[in-house]
C-alpha positions as CSV (number, residue, x, y, z in Angstrom):
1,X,62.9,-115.2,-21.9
2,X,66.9,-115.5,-20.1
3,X,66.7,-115.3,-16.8
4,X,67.9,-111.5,-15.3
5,X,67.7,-112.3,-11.6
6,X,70.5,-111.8,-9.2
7,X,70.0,-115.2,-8.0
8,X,70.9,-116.0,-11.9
9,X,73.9,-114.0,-12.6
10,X,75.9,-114.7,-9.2
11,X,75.2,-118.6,-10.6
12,X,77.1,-117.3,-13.5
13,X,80.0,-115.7,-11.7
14,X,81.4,-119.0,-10.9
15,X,80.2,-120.9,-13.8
16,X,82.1,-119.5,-15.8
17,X,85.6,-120.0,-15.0
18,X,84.8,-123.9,-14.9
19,X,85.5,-123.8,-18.7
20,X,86.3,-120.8,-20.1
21,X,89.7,-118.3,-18.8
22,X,89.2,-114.9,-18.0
23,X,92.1,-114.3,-20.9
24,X,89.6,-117.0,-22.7
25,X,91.7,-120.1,-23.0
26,X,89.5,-123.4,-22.6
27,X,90.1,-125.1,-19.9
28,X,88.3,-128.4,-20.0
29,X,86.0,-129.9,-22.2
30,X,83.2,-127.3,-22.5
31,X,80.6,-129.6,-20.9
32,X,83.0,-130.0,-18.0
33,X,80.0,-128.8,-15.9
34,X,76.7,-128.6,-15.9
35,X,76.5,-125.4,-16.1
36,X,79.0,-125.0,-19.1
37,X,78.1,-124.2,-22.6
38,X,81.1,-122.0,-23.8
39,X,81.4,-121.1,-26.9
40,X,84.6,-122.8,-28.8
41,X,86.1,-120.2,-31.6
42,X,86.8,-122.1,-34.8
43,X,90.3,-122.5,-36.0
44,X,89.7,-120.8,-39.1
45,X,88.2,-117.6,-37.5
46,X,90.2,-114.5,-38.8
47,X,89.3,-112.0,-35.7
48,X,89.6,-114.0,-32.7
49,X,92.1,-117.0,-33.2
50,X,95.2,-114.6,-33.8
51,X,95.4,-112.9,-30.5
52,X,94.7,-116.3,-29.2
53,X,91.3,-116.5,-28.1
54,X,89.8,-120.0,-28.1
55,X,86.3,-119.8,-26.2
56,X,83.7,-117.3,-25.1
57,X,82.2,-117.9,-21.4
58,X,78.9,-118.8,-21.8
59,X,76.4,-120.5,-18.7
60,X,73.4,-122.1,-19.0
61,X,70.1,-120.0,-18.2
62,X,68.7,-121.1,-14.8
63,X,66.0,-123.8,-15.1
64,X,63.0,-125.3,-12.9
65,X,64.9,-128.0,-12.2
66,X,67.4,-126.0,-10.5
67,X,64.2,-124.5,-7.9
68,X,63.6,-128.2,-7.5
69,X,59.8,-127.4,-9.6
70,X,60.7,-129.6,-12.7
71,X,59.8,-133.7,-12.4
72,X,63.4,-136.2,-13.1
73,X,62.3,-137.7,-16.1
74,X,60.8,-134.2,-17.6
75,X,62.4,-131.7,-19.8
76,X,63.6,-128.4,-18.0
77,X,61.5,-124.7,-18.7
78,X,64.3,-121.6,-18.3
79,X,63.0,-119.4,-15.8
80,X,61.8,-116.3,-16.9
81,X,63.4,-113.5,-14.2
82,X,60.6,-110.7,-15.4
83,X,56.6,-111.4,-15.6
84,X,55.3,-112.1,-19.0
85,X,53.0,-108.8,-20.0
86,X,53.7,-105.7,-20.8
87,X,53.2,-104.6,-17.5
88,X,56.4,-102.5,-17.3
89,X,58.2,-105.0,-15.0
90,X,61.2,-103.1,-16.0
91,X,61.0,-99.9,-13.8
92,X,58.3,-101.9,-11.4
93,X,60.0,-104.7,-10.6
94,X,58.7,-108.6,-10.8
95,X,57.7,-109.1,-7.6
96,X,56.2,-107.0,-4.2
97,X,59.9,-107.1,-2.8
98,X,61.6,-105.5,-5.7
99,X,58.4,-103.1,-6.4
100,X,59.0,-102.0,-2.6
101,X,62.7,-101.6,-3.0
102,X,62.1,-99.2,-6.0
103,X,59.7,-96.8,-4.4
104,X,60.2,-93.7,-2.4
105,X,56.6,-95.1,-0.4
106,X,55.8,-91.6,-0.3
107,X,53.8,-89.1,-3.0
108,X,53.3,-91.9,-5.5
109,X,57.0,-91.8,-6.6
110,X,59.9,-93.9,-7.8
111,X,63.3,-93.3,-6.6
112,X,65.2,-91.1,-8.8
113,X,68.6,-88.7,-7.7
114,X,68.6,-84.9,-8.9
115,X,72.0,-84.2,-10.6
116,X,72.5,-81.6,-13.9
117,X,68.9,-79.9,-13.0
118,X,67.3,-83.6,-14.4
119,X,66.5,-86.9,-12.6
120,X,68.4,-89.9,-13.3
121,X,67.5,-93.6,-12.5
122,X,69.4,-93.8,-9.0
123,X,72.8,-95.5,-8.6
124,X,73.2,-99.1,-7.6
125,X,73.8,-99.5,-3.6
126,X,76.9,-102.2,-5.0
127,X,78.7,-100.3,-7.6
128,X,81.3,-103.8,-8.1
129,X,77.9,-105.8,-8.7
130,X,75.2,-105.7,-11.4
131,X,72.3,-107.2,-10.5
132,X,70.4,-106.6,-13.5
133,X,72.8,-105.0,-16.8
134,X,70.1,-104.4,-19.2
135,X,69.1,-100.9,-17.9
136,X,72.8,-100.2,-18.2
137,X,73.3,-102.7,-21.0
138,X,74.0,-99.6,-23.4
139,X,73.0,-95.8,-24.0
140,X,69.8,-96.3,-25.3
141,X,68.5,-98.7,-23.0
142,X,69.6,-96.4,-20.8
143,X,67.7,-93.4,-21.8
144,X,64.4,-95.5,-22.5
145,X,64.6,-96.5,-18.7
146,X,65.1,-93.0,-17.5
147,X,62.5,-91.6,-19.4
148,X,59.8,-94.4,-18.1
149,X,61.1,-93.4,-14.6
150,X,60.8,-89.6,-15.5
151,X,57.1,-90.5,-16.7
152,X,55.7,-92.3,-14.1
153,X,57.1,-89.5,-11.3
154,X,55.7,-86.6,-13.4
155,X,51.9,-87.9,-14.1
156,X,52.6,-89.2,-10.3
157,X,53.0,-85.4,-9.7
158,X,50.6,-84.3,-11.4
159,X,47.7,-86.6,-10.1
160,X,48.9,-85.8,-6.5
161,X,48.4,-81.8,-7.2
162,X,44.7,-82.7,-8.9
163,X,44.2,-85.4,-5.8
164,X,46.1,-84.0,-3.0
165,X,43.5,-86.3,-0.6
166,X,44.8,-89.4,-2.2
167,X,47.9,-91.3,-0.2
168,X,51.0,-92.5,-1.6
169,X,49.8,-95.9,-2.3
170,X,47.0,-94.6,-4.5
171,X,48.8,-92.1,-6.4
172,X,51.8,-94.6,-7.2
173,X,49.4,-97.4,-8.4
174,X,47.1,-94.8,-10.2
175,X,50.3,-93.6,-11.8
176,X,51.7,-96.8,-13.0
177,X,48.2,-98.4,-14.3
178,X,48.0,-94.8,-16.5
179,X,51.7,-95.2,-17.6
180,X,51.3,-99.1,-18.2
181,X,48.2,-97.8,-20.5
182,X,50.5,-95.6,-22.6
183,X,53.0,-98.4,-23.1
184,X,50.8,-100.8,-24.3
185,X,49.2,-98.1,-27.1
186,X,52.9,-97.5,-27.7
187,X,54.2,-100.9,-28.2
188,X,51.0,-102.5,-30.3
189,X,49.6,-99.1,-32.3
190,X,52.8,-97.3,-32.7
191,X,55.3,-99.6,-32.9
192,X,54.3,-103.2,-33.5
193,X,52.9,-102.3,-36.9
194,X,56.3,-101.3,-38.4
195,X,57.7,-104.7,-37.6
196,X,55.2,-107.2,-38.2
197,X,52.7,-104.9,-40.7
198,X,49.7,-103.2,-40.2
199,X,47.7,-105.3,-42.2
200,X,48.9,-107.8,-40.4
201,X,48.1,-106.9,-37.1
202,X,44.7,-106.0,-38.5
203,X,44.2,-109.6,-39.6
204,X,44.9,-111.2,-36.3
205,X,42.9,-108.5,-34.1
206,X,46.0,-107.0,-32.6
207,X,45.1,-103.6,-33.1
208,X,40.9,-101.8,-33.6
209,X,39.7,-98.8,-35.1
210,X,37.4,-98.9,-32.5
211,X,36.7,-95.9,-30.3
212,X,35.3,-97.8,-27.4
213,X,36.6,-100.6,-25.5
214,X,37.3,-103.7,-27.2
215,X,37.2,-106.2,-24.3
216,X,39.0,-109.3,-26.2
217,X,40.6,-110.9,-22.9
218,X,40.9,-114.9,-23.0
219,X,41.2,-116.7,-20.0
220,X,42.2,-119.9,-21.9
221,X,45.1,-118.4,-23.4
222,X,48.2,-119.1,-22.1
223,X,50.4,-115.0,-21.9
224,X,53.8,-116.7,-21.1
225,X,57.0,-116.4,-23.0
226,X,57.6,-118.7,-26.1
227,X,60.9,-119.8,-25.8
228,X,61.0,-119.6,-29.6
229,X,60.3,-116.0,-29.6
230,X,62.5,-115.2,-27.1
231,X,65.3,-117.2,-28.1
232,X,65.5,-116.5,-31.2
233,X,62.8,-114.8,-33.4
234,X,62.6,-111.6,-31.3
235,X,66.6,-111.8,-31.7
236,X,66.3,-111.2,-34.9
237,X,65.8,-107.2,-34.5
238,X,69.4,-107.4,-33.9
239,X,70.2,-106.6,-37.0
240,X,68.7,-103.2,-37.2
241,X,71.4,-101.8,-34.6
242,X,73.5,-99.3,-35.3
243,X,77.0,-99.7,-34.1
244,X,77.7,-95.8,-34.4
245,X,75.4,-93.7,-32.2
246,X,75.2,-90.3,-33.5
247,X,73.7,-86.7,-31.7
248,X,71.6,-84.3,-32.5
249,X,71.3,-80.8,-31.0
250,X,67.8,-79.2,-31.4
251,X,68.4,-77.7,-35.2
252,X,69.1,-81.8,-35.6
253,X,73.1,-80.7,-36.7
254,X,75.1,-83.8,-36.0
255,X,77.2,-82.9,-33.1
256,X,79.4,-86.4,-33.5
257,X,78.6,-89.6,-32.0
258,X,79.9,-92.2,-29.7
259,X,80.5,-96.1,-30.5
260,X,77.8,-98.3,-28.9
261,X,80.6,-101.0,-28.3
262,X,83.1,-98.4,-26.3
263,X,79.3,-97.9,-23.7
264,X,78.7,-101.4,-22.8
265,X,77.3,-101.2,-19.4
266,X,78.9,-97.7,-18.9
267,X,76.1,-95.0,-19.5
268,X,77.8,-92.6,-17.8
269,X,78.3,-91.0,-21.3
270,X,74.5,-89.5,-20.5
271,X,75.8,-87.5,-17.8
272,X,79.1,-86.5,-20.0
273,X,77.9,-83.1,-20.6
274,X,74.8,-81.4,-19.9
275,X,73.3,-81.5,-23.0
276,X,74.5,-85.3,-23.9
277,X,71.3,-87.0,-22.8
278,X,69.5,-85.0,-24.9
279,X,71.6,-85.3,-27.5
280,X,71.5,-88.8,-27.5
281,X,68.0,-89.4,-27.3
282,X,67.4,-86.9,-30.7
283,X,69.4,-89.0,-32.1
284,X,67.1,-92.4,-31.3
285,X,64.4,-90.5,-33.2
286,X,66.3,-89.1,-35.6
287,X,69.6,-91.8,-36.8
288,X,68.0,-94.2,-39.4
289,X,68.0,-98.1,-38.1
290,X,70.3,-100.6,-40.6
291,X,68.5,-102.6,-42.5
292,X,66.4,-105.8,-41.9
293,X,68.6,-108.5,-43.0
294,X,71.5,-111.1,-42.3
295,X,74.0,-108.8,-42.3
296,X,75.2,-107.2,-38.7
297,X,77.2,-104.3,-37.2
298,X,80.8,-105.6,-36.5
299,X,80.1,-103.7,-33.2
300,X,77.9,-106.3,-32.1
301,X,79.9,-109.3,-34.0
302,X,83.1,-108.6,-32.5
303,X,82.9,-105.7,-29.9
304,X,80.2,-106.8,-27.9
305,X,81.1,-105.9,-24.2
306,X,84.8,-104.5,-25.1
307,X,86.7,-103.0,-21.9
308,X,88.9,-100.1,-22.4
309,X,91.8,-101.8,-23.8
310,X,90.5,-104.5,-25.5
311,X,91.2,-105.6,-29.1
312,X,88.0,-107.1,-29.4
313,X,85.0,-108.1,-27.5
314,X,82.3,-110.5,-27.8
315,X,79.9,-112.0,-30.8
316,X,76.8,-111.1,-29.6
317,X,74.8,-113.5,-32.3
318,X,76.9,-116.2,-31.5
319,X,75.8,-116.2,-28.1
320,X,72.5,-115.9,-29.0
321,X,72.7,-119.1,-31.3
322,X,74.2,-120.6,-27.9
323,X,71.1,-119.7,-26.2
324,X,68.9,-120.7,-28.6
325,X,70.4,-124.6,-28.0
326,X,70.9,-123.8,-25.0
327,X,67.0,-123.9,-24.7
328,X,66.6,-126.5,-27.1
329,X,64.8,-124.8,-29.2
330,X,63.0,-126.6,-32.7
331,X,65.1,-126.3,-35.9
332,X,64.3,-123.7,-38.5
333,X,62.9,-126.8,-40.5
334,X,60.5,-127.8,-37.6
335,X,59.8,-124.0,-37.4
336,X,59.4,-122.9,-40.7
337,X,56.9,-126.2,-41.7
338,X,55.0,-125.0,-38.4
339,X,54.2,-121.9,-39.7
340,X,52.9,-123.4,-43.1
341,X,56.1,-122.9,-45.0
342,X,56.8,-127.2,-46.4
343,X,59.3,-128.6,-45.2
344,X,63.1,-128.8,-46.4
345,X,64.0,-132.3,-47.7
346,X,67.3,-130.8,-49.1
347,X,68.8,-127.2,-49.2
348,X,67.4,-126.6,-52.9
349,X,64.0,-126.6,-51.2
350,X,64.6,-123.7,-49.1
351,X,64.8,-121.4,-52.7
352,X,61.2,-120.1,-51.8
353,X,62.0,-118.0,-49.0
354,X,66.2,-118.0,-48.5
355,X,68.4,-116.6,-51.4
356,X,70.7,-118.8,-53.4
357,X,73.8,-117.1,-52.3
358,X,72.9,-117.8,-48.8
359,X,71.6,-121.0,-49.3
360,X,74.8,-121.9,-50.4
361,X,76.3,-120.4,-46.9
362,X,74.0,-123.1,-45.3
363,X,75.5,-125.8,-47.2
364,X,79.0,-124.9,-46.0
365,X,77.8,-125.0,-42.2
366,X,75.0,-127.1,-42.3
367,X,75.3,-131.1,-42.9
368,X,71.4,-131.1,-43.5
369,X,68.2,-128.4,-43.5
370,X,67.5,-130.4,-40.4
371,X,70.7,-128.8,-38.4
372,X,69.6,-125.3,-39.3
373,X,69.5,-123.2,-36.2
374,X,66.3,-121.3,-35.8
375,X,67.8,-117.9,-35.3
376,X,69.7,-118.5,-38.6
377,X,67.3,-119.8,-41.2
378,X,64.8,-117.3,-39.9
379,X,67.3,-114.2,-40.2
380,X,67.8,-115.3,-43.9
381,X,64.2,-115.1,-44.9
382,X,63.2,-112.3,-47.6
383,X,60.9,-110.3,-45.9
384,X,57.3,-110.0,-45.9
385,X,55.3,-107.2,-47.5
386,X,54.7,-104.3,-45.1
387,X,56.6,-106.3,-42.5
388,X,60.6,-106.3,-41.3
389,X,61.0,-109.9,-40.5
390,X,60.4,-113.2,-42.6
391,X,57.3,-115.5,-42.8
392,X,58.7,-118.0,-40.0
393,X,59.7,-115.2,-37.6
394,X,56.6,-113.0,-38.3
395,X,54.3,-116.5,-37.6
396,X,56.1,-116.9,-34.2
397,X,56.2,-113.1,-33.5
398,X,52.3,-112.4,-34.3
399,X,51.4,-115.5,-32.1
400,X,53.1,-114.0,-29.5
401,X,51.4,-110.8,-29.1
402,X,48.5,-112.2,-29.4
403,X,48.9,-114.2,-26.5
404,X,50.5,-111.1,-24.9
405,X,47.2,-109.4,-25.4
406,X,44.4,-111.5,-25.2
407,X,45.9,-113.4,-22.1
408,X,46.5,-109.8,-20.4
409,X,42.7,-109.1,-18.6
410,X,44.6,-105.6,-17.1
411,X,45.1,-105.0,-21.0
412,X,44.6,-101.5,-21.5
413,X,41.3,-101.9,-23.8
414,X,39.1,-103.9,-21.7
415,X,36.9,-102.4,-19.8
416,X,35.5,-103.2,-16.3
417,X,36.5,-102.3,-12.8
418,X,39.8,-103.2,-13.3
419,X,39.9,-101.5,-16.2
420,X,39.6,-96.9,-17.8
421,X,36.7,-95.3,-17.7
422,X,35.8,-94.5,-21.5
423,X,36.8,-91.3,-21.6
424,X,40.1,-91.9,-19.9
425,X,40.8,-94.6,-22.6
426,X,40.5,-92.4,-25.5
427,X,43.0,-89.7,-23.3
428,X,45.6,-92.9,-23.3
429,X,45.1,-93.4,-26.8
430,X,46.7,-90.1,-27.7
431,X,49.8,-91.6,-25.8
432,X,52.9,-91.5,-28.2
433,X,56.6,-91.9,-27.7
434,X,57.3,-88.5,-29.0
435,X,55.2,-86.8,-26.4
436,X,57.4,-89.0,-23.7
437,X,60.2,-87.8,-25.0
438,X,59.0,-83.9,-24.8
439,X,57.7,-84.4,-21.6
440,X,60.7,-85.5,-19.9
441,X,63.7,-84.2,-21.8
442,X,65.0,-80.9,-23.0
443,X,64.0,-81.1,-26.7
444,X,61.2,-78.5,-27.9
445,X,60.6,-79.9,-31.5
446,X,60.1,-83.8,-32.6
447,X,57.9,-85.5,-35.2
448,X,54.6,-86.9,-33.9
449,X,56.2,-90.5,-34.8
450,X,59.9,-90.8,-33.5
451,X,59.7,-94.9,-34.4
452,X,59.8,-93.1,-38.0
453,X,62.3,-90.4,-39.6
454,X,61.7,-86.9,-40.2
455,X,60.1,-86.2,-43.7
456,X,57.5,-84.3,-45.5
457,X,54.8,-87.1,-43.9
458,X,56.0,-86.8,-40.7
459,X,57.5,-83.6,-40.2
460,X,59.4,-81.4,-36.7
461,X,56.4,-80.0,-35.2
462,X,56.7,-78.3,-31.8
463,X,56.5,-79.6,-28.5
464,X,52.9,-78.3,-27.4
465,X,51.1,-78.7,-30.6
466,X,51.2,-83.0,-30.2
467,X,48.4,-84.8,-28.2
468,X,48.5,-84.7,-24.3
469,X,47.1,-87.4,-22.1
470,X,44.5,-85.1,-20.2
471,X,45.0,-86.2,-16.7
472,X,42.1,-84.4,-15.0
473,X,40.1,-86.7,-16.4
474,X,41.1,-89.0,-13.1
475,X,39.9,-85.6,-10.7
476,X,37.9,-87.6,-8.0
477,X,35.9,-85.0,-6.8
């Protein structure tokens, strides 16, 4: 997983320059440094050679080598800047430091600023410097991060009016291991199952019908990030986003939208009008996603990370082919005969998952099924049954989260002193994302399952008639 530290970025700041212009002209050869990997625009491209660009800045992800932890003769690990579980290192931070920096160290809380009669995520202390842009990265991401801050200071609340002997340290971590709880139920029963199929899950033990604990932690398994999932298979969802945001007041009339390219690292468009948050974040449970396949929004091809002004902007899958060789990653060939696909000996092979009409795109580009990126050939894989990604990409994906699970022990299922008491656990699994988004927003109605659109199966329903996460259940009498 890239890197997000400051220590990372302010690497970057004067990497850059060293071979690709701020008006992006190359200026050297693009492995003029070390830390150089730009991105050269082909002469041919329609969108970006006529007003003269030539390269996109791109800089190498920080490696072990650079901390002086990698051996000379060894190959180099990128450094991941956030932990590896689902442990809501997002709004916690990664470490005690940043954990410290992000807590009020009184009543359990987070900081958060008061502004429009809501609390907001508070504002950097460096307005000119962005430590860490994917909270700002656009709208959405946005609202997702407010709402996990708005979620831990509320049950926070709430457990210090039930506990009002416990201190702040208590509260805050009794707080976060409740929210952490909901998350994971959210992420592997809610949401996973829509993207790599419930039948799926069910086969490789990522998800029970049990009503007790399961207790499936594995101390041999190894939780970290595979690069190959970072890099390039969990990439891959790229293709579901939207380019045109749209809003939704509470009768779900479209009240217009916004362009996710013109909000690149500007989410002040949440604070636009009193009811624009809100507005937005109907419209994340309401807007239908694009479609699983090779084909992407032009918003992300061509106006990633556009400044007032600008013609165009970035190719946001182009840089992420650049990270993927940036991190060395396995071809789709080594890939794809990994996960028990046989391997390509010419392009005509590759007929049993990939399309003709695209295979013949990969003959264009592609000297040999060998060269395929891994991020490409995967993209162009039919999908599975019941599932939104390919065979390669759902192996990689599924392996994953399993690791993700059964190396977590503070997973929410297993039981233990580290772990719920029984009847807490069946409170967290009535955790949904719908009831977050009631509980800390303005919107009164919502399907039970905002991952899925409104219809006959899964119609509005009201605010107070979805499951609540009894909290006085953790009364310590």
């Amino acid at each position: 997983m890239l890197n997000s530290s400051c220590q990372n970025l302010f690497i970057a700041d004067f990497r850059l320059d060293q071979c690709c212009s701020t008006s992006r002209k190359l200026l050297g050869p693009i492995t003029g440094s070390k830390y150089c990997f730009s991105i050269v625009v082909p002469k041919d491209d329609l969108d970006f050679i006529p007003i003269g660009f030539e390269c996109f800045p791109f800089s190498r992800t920080t490696t072990d080598h650079e901390y002086g932890c990698g051996r000379e003769n060894e190959s180099v690990q990128q450094i991941n800047g956030h932990t590896s579980f689902l442990d809501l290192s997002i709004i916690y931070g990664a470490n005690a430091d940043e954990g410290a920096f992000l807590r009020v160290l009184k009543n359990g809380l987070l900081k958060s600023e008061h502004r429009l009669g809501q609390k907001w995520l508070p504002r950097s202390t460096n307005i000119t410097r962005d430590c860490d842009g994917r909270v700002n990265q656009n709208p959405q991401l946005a609202i997702l991060q407010t709402i996990l801050l708005r979620e831990h200071n509320r049950i926070a609340d709430r457990l210090g009016a039930i506990n009002p002997h416990w201190d702040d340290e208590r509260t805050f971590q009794e707080a976060r291991k409740i929210i952490i709880g909901q998350h994971q139920k959210i992420v592997y029963y809610d949401l996973l199952p829509l993207l790599i199929g419930e039948d799926n899950m069910k086969k490789h033990k990522l998800i029970y019908t049990s009503k007790g604990y399961v207790n499936d932690y594995d101390p041999t398994i190894d939780p970290s990030i595979i690069n190959e999932h970072a890099a390039a298979a969990f990439r891959y969802f790229h293709t579901l986003i939207n380019g045109q945001l749209n809003m939704f007041n509470e009768k779900r009339l479209n009240e217009g939208g916004i362009r996710i390219s013109d909000y690149i690292v500007r989410p002040l468009i949440l604070e636009n009008r009193r009811t624009s948050f809100d507005d937005l974040t109907r419209g994340l449970a309401t807007q239908s996603m694009l479609a699983a396949d090779e084909y992407i929004s032009r918003e992300m091809t061509n106006k990633f990370g556009t400044q007032p002004g600008d013609l165009v902007g970035l190719d946001l899958i182009a840089i992420c082919i650049q990270r993927s060789r940036d991190h060395g990653l396995a071809t789709y060939n080594d890939l794809r005969q990994y996960c028990g696909l046989p391997r390509a000996n010419c392009f005509e092979d590759l007929l049993d998952v990939i399309r003709k009409e695209n295979i013949q795109k990969l003959e264009e580009l592609y000297k040999s099924p060998d060269d395929i990126d891994l991020l490409v050939g995967g993209s162009l894989e039919k999908l599975v049954p019941g599932a939104r990604v390919g065979k390669t990409f759902l192996c990689i994906i599924t392996e994953q989260f399993i690791r993700t699970r059964k190396g977590d022990r503070f997973f929410f299922e297993n039981s233990g002193d580290i772990g719920f008491t029984l009847s807490q656990l069946r409170e967290i699994r009535k955790a949904s994302i719908s009831r977050w988004l009631c509980d800390n927003t303005n919107i009164k109605r919502i399907q039970p399952n905002s991952f899925v659109q409104i219809s006959t199966e899964n119609e509005l329903v009201d605010c107070n008639d979805l499951p609540l996460v009894n909290l006085k259940l953790w009364k310590e009498w």
